[in-house]
C-alpha positions as CSV (number, residue, x, y, z in Angstrom):
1,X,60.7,101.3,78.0
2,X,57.4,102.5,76.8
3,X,56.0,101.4,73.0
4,X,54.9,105.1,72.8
5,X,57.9,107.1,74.4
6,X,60.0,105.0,71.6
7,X,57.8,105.5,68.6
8,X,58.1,109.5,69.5
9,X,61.5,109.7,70.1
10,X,62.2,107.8,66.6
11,X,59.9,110.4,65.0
12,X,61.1,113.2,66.4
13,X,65.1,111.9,65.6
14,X,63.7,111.5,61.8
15,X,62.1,115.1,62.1
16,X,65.0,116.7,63.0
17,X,67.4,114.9,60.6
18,X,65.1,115.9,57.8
19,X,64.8,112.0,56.7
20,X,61.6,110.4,55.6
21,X,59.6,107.7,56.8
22,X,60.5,105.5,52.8
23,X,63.9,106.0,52.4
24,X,64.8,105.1,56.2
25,X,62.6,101.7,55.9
26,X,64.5,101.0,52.8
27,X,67.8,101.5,54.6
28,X,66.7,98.7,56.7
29,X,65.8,96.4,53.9
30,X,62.3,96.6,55.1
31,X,59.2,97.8,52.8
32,X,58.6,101.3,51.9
33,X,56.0,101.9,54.6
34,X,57.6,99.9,57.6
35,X,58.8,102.8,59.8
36,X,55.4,104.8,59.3
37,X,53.6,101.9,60.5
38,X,55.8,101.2,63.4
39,X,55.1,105.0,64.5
40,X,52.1,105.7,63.4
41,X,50.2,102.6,64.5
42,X,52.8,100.4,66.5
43,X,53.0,97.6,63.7
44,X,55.3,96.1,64.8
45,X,55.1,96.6,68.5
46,X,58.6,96.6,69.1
47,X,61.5,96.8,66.4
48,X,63.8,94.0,65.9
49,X,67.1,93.8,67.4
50,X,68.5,93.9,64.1
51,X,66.4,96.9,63.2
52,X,66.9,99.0,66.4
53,X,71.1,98.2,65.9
54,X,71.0,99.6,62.7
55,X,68.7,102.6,63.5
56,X,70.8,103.2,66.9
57,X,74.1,103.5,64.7
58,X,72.4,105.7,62.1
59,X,71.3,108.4,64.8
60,X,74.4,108.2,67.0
61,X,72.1,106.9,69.6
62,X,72.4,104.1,72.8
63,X,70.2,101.3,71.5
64,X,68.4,101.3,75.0
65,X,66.6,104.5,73.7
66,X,64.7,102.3,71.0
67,X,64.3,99.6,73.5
68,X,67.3,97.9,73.6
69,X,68.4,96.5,76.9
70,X,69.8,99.2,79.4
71,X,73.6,97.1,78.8
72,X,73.8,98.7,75.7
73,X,73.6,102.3,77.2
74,X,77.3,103.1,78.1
75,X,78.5,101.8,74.3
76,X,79.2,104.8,71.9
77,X,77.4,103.6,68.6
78,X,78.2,106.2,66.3
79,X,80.4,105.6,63.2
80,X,81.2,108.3,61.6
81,X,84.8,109.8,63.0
82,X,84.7,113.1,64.5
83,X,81.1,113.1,65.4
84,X,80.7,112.4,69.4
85,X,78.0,109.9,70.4
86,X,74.9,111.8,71.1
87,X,74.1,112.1,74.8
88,X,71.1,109.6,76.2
89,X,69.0,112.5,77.6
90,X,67.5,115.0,75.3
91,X,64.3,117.3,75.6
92,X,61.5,116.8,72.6
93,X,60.2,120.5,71.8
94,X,57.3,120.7,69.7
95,X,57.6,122.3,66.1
96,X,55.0,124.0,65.1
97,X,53.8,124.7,60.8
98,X,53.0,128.4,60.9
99,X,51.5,130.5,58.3
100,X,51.9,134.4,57.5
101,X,48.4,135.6,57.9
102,X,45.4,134.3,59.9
103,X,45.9,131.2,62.1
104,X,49.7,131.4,63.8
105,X,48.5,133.4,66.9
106,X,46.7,130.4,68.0
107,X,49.8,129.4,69.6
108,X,50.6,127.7,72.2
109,X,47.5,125.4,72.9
110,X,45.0,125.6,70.2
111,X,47.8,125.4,67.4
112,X,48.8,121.7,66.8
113,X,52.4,120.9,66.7
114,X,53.7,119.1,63.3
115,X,56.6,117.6,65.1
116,X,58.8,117.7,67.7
117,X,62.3,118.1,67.2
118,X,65.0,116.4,69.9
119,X,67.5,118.7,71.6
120,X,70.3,117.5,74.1
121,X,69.1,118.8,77.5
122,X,72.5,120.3,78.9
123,X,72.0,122.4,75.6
124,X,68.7,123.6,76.5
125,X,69.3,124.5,80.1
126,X,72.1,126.4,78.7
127,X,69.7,128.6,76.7
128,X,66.7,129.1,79.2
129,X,66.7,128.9,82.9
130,X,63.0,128.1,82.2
131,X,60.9,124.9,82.2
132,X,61.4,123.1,78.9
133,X,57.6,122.6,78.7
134,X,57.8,126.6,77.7
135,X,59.6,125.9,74.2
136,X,58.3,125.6,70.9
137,X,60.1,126.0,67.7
138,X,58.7,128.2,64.8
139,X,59.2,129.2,61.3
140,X,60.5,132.2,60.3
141,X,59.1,133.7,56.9
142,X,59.7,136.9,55.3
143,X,63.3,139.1,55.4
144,X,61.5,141.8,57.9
145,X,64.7,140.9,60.5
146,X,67.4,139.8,57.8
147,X,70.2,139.3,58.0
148,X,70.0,138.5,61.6
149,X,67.0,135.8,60.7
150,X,66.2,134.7,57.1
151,X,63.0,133.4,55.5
152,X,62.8,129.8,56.1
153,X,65.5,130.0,60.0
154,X,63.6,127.7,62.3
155,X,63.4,129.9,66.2
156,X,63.6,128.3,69.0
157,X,61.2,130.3,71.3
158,X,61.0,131.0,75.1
159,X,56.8,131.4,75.6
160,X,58.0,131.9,79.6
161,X,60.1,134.6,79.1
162,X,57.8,137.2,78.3
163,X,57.1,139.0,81.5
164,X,60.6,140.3,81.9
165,X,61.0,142.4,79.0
166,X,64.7,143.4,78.1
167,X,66.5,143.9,75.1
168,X,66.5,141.2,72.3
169,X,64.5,139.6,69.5
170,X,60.7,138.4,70.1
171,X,58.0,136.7,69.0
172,X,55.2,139.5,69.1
173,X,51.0,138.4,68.5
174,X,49.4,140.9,66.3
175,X,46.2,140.4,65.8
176,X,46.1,136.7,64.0
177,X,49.6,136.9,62.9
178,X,53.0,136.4,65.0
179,X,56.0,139.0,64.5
180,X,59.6,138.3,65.2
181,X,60.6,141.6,66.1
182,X,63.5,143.1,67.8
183,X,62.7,144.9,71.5
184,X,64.3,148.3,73.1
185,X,64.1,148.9,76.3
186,X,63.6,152.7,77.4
187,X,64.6,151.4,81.1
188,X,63.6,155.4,82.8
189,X,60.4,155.8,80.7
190,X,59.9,152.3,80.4
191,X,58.7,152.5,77.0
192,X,59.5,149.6,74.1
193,X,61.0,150.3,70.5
194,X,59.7,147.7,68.2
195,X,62.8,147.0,65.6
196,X,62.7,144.9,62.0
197,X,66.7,144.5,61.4
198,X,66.0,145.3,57.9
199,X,66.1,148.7,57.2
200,X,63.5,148.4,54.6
201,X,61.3,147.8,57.0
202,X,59.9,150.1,59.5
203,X,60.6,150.3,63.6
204,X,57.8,151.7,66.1
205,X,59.5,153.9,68.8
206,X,57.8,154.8,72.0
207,X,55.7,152.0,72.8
208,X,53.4,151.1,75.4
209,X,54.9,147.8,76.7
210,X,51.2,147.2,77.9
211,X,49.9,147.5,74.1
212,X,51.8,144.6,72.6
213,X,51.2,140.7,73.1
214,X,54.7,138.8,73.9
215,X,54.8,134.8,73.0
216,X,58.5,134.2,74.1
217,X,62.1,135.4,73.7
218,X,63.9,133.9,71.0
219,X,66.8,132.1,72.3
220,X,68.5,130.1,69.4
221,X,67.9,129.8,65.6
222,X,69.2,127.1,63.0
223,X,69.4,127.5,59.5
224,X,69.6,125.2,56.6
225,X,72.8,126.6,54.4
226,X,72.8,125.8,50.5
């Protein structure tokens, strides 16, 4: 399997866990900065088969995924009862650090992603009939659509679902900001009500759907609890 493919997918399995690079090195009984440099610069090239055991059990992972030998792929490696092994094919959608003025509406293409997070790809066919190449995941900031989405959810967001406006919630581009509004369809006059699920906030009724900018369709959201 490819050095680079690995090193990503390791990354992106950190990313999503909300480890860090330090503490996860130390886990292996390795020096603070091993597992940056193994991803960041490929130092080593490949992990040790000690290493990529231990790191395979730790994500619920098949060890072939880290560049174990393809043998390995059929044996369940996590521990921890009640927990299923995680499945060997999973779709990496990039993350992306956005801000609540100037800059976010940059995305996709010019905005660079700060991660990518791992998803299982049954999961994500489940949620979009689209190409997976069309998802990004954002933050939400602000309580504008609480309590359906709070300050700090992380979106998953549809960018190829914008063309077939129906109801639901979107991500909107206003001038150099994103919105994560909720869309009404008028389906005779064909006219859009722009919601904010918080009543403090206000809606705008009777809209051209020509006038506003849609980035995607938001199609999950996960939130960190405590």
């Amino acid at each position: 399997m490819d050095s680079i493919a690995i090193r990503q997918r390791l990354d992106a399995l950190i990313t999503s866990r909300g480890e860090d690079y330090a503490s996860l090195s130390r886990r292996l009984g390795r020096n603070a900065s091993y597992i940056q440099q193994f991803i960041k610069r490929g130092v080593p090239r490949r992990l040790s088969e000690s290493d990529r055991r231990l790191l395979a059990e730790h994500f619920g992972i098949a060890e072939h995924l880290l560049g174990g030998p393809a043998a390995d792929s059929g044996r369940a490696m996590l521990q921890r009862p009640g927990l299923a092994r995680a499945p060997d094919d999973f779709v990496m959608v990039p993350q992306y650090q956005l801000a609540a003025s100037a800059g976010p509406g940059a995305l996709p293409g010019v905005e660079v992603p700060c991660a990518a997070i791992a998803f299982q790809a049954g999961f994500i066919r489940d949620l979009s009939a689209g190409p997976a190449e069309g998802l990004a995941v954002l933050g939400v900031e602000g309580d504008s659509m609480f309590p359906t989405l709070a300050h700090g959810d992380q979106i998953l967001v549809d960018t190829g679902d914008h063309l077939r406006l129906r109801d639901g919630i979107y991500v909107l581009r206003s001038d150099d900001a994103l919105l994560v509004k909720r869309l009404s369809l008028n389906p005779i006059a064909r006219r859009i009500t722009i919601r904010s699920d918080n009543e403090a906030y206000p809606s705008w009724p009777d809209c051209d759907p020509d006038s506003i900018t849609v980035i995607g369709r938001v199609v999950w959201v996960g939130r960190k609890l405590g």
